[in-house]
C-alpha positions as CSV (number, residue, x, y, z in Angstrom):
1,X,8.0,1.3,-27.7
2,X,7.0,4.7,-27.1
3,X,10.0,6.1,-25.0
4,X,8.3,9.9,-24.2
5,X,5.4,8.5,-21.7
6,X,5.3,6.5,-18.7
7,X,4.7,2.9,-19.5
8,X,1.8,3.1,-16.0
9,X,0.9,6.3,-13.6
10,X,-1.5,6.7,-11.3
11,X,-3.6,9.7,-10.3
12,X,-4.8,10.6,-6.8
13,X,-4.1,6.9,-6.3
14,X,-5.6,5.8,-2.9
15,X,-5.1,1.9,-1.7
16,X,-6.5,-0.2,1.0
17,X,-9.0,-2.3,1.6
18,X,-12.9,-2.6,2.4
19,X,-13.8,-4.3,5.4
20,X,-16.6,-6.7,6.0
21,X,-19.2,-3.7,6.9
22,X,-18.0,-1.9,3.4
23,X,-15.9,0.7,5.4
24,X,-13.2,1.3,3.7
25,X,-9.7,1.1,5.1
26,X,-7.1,3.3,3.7
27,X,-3.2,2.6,3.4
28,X,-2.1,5.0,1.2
29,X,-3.7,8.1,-0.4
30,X,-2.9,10.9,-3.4
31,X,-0.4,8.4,-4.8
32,X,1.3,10.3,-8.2
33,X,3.4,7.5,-9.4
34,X,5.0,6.7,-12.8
35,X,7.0,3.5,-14.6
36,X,8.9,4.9,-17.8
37,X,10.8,2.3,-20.0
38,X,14.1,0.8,-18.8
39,X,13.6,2.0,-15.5
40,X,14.0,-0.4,-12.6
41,X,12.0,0.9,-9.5
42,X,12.2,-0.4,-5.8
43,X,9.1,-0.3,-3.6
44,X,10.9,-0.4,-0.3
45,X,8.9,0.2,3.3
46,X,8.8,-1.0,6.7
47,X,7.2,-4.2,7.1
48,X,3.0,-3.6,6.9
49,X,3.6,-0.5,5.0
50,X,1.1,-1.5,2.0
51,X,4.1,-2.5,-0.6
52,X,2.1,-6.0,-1.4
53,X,-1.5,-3.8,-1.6
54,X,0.3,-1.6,-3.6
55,X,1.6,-3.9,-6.0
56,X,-1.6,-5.9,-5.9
57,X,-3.7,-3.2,-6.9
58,X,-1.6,-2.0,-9.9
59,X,-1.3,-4.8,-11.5
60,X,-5.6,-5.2,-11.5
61,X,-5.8,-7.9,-8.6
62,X,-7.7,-5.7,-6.3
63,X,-9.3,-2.6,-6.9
64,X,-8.5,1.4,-5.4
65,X,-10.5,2.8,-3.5
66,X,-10.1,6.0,-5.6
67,X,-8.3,7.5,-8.5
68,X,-6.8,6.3,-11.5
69,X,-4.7,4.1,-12.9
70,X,-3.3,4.0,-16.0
71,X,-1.5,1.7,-18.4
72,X,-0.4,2.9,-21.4
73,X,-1.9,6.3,-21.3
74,X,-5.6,3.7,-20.8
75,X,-7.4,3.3,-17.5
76,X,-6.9,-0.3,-15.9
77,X,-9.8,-1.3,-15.6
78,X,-10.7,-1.3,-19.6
79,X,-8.6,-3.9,-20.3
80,X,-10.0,-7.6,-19.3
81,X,-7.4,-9.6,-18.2
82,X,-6.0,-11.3,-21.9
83,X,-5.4,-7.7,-22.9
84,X,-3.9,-7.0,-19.4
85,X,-1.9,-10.1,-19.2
86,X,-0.6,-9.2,-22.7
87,X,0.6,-5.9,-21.2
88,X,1.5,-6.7,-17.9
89,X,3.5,-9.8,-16.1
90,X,3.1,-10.3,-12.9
91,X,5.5,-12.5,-10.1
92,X,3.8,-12.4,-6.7
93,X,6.1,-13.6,-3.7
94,X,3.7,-16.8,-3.3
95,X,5.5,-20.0,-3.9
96,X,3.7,-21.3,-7.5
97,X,2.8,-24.9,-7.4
98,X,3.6,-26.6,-10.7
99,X,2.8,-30.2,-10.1
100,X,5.3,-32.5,-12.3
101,X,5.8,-29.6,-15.2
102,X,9.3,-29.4,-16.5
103,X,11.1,-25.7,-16.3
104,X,10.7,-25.5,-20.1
105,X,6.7,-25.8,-20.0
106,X,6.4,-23.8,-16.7
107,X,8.2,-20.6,-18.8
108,X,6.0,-21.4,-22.2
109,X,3.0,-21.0,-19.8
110,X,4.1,-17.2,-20.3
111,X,2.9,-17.3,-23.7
112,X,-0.8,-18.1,-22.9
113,X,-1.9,-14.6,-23.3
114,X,-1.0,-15.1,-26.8
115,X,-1.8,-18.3,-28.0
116,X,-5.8,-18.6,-28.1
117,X,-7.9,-20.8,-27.2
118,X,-5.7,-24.0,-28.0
119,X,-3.1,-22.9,-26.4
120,X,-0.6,-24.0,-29.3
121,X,2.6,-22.5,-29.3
122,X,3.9,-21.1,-32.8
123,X,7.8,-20.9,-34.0
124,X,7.4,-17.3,-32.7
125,X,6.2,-18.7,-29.3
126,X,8.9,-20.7,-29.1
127,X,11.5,-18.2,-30.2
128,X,10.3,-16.4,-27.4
129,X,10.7,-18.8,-24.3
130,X,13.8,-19.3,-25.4
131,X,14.6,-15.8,-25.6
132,X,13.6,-15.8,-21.7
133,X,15.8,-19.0,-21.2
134,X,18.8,-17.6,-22.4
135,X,17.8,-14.4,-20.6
136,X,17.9,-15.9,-17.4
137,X,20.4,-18.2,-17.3
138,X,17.6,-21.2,-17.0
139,X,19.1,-23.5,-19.9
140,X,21.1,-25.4,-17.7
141,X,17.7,-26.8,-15.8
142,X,15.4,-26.2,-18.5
143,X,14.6,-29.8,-18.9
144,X,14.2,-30.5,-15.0
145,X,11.1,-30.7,-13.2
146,X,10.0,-27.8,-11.1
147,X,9.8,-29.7,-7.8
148,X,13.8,-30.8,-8.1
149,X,14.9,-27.0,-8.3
150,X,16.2,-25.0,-5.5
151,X,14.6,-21.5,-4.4
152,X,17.1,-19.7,-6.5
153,X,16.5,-21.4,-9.6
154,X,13.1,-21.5,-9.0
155,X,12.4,-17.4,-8.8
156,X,14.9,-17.4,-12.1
157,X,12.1,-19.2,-13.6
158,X,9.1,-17.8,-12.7
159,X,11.1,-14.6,-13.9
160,X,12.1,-16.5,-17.4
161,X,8.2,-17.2,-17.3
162,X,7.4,-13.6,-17.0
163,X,9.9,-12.4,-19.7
164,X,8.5,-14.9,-21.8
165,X,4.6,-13.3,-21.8
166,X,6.7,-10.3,-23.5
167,X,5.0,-7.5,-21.8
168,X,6.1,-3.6,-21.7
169,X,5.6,-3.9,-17.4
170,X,7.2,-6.5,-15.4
171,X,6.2,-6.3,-11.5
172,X,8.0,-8.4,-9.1
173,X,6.8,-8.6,-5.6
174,X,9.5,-9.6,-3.4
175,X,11.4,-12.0,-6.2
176,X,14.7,-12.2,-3.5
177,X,13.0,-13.7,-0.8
178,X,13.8,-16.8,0.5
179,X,16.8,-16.3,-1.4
180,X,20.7,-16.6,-0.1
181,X,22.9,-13.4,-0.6
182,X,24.4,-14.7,-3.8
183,X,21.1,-15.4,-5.0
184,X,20.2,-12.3,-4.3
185,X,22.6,-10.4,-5.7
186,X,22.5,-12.4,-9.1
187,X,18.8,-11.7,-9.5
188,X,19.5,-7.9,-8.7
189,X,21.9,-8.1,-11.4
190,X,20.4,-9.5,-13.7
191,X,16.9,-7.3,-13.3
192,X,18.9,-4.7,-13.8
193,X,20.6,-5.7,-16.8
194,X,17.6,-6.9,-18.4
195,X,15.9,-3.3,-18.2
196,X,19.0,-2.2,-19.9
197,X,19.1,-4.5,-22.7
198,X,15.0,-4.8,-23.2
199,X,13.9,-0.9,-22.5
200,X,11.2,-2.9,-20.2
201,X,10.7,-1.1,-16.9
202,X,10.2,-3.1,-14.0
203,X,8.7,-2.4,-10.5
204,X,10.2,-5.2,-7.5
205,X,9.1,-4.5,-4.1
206,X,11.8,-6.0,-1.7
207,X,13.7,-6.0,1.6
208,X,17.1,-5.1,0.4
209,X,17.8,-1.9,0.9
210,X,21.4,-2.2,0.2
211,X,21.1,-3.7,-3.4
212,X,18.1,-1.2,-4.1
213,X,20.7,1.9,-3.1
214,X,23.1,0.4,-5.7
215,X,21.0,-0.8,-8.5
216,X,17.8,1.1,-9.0
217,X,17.1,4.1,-11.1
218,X,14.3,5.4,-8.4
219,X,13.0,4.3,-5.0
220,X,9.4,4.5,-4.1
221,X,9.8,4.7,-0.1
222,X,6.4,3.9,1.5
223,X,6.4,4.6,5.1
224,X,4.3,3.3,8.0
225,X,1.9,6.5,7.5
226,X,1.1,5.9,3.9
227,X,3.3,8.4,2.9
228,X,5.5,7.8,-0.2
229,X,8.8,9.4,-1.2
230,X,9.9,8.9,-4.7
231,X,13.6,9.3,-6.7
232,X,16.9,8.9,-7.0
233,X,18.4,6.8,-4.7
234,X,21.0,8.8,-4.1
235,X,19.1,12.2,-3.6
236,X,16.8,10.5,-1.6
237,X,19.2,9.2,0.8
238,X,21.1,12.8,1.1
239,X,17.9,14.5,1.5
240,X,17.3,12.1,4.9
241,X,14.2,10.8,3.4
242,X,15.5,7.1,3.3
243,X,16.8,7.2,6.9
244,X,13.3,8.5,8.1
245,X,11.4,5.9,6.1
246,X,12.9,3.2,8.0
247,X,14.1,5.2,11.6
248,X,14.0,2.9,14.3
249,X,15.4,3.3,18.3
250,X,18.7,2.5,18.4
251,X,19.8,2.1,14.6
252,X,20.9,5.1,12.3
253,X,21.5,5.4,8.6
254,X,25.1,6.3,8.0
255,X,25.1,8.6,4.8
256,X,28.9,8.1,4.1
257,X,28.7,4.1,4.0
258,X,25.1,3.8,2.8
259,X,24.4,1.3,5.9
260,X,22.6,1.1,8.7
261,X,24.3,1.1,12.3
262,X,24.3,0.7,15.8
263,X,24.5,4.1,17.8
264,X,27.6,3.9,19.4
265,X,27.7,3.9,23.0
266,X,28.1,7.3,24.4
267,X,29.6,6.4,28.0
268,X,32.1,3.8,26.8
269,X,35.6,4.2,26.7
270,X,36.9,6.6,24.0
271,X,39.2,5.4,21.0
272,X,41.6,8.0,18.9
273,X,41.2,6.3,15.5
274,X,43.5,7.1,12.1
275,X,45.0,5.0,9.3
276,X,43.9,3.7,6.2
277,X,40.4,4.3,5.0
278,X,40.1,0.9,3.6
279,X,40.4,-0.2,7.1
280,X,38.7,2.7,9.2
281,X,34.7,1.3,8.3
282,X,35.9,-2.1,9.7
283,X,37.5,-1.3,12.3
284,X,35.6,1.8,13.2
285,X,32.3,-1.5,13.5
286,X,34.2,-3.3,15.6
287,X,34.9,-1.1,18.3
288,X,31.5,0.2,18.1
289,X,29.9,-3.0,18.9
290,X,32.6,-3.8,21.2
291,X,31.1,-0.6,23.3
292,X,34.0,1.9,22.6
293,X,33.7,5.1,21.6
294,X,35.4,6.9,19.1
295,X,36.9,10.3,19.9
296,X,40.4,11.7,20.3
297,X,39.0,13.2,23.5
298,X,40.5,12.0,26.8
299,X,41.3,7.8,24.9
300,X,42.5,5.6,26.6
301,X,44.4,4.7,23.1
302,X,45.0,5.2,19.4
303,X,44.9,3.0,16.7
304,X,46.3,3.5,13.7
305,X,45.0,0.6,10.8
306,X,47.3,0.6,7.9
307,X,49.0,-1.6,5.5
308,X,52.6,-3.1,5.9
309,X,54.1,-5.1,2.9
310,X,50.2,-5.2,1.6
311,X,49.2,-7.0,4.9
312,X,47.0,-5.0,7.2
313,X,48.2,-4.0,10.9
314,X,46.9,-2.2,13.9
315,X,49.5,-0.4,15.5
316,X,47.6,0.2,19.4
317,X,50.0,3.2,21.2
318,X,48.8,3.8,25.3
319,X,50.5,6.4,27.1
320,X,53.5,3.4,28.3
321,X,53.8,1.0,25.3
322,X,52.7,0.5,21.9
323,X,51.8,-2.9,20.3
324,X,51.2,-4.4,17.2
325,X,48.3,-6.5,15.6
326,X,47.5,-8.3,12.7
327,X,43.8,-9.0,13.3
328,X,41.2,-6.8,14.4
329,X,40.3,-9.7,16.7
330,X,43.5,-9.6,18.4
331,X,43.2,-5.9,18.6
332,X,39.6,-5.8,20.4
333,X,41.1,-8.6,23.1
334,X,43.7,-6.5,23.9
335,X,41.8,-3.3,24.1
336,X,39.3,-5.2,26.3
337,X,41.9,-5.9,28.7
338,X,43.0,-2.7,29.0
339,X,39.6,-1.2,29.7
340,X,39.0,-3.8,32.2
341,X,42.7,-3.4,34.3
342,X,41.1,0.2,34.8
């Protein structure tokens, strides 16, 4: 695999759609985008941003409505779809319907680009799905029947299906939703890993921002405007880019804990907070959604959070008395109290 040019770019890129008159709509414009081996890239937006339209239209579903876009240094559209489909996989967010087909034939459908017109799998073909098998983690169902899976197992799948077609380009759209948090997490993972150990780059467009920030080599951030923001997560966060791609009344991105929060409420009552750091972000939530503030400015008390024979405590001292907690629930009843005695 040639390692010194991007696997797919696009130039002067514009997406969108043409209406029932022929007007064309327009969702994005002047799009410069790349996919270089191993990389994994997240398409991340606000909800109607274009990140499905986007996806759609590079991987030769729908066309642009200008520019370019090409796959392995060769404009899209001169490949028909066996050549494409032997270049590019493709897992749209749409639940597949496989009818009564076992996991095992489901993933071997990933080598039809490959097999002719008899459809015949080879030793090689065979090698191969279970190459994606193992990949996955899918040898445990392999034999099952699609229907008899759970949503989890099923995206590993149609994942296992996709590594199976062997391509360069693997584009997910959305493969985590629908999916609980340690499904999610595990298919992060393992997307990640699997650009690692296969130089295959892979584009996912997806909701979770927080597993994005941690795992992917560069963001594309598509805002409601059509605008798109692309690189490092980390630069892209620092440079405020992230925050204003998903800025919203009432929420903030906090740069420090890589979250988004509540803003705190400016008129409640004011909390001096010190102590351990592996407590303060807890603690520091709690009070926030509880309405307190947090300032050493005219409080009405400080907590310190720390750690006493590797338990954690909140020591509360008020201008009369000090007391001790071992929960932050306990804490925030007693703070409640006091706020409401005044």
């Amino acid at each position: 695999m040639n390692t010194s040019a991007p696997l797919l770019s696009t130039q002067a890129l514009a997406i969108g759609y043409t209406g029932r008159n022929q007007r064309k709509r327009s969702v994005a414009e002047s799009l410069a985008l790349d996919l270089w081996p191993g990389q994994l890239v997240c398409l991340l937006g606000p909800n109607g941003a274009g990140k499905s339209t986007l996806m759609r239209t590079l991987a030769g579903l729908q066309p642009p409505l200008s520019g370019q876009i090409l796959l392995n240094g060769q404009p899209l559209a001169n490949f028909n779809p066996t050549e494409l489909a032997q270049r590019l996989s493709l897992v749209l967010a749409e639940r597949v319907e496989a009818g009564n087909l076992s996991v095992h034939e489901l993933i071997a459908l990933g080598r039809t680009p490959h097999t002719g017109w008899l459809g015949k799998l080879t030793e090689s073909d065979l090698a191969q799905v279970q190459k994606a098998i193992t990949a996955t983690g899918t040898q445990k169902f392999a034999y099952r029947r699609i229907h008899q899976l759970s949503d989890g197992e099923r995206q590993k799948v149609m994942l296992a299906r996709a590594l199976a077609q062997d391509t360069n380009l693997i584009l997910l759209d959305e493969p985590t939703a629908h999916l609980d948090l340690p499904n999610r997490v595990e298919m992060m993972r393992l997307l990640h890993q699997l650009t690692r150990q296969t130089q295959k780059a892979i584009l996912l467009s997806t909701h979770e921002l927080d597993l994005a920030l941690q795992m992917a080599d560069k963001l594309w951030l598509l805002d409601a405007q059509g605008n798109m923001a692309v690189g490092a997560p980390e630069d892209l966060v620092l440079s405020g880019m992230f925050e204003a791609t998903f800025a919203k009344a009432g929420f903030y991105f906090d740069r420090t804990t890589g979250a988004f929060m509540m803003h705190p409420d400016e008129q409640g009552p004011a909390i001096s907070l010190l102590g351990d750091e592996r407590l303060l972000f807890w603690t520091r939530r709690a009070l926030q959604r509880e309405g307190f503030r947090i300032s050493q400015e005219n409080s009405v008390a400080t907590v310190d959070a720390t750690y006493q024979n590797g338990n954690a405590v909140w020591r509360c001292e008020q201008t009369d008395r000090a007391s001790l907690f071992v929960s932050i629930e306990n804490l925030l009843h007693a703070l409640k109290s006091l706020t409401d005695e005044r």
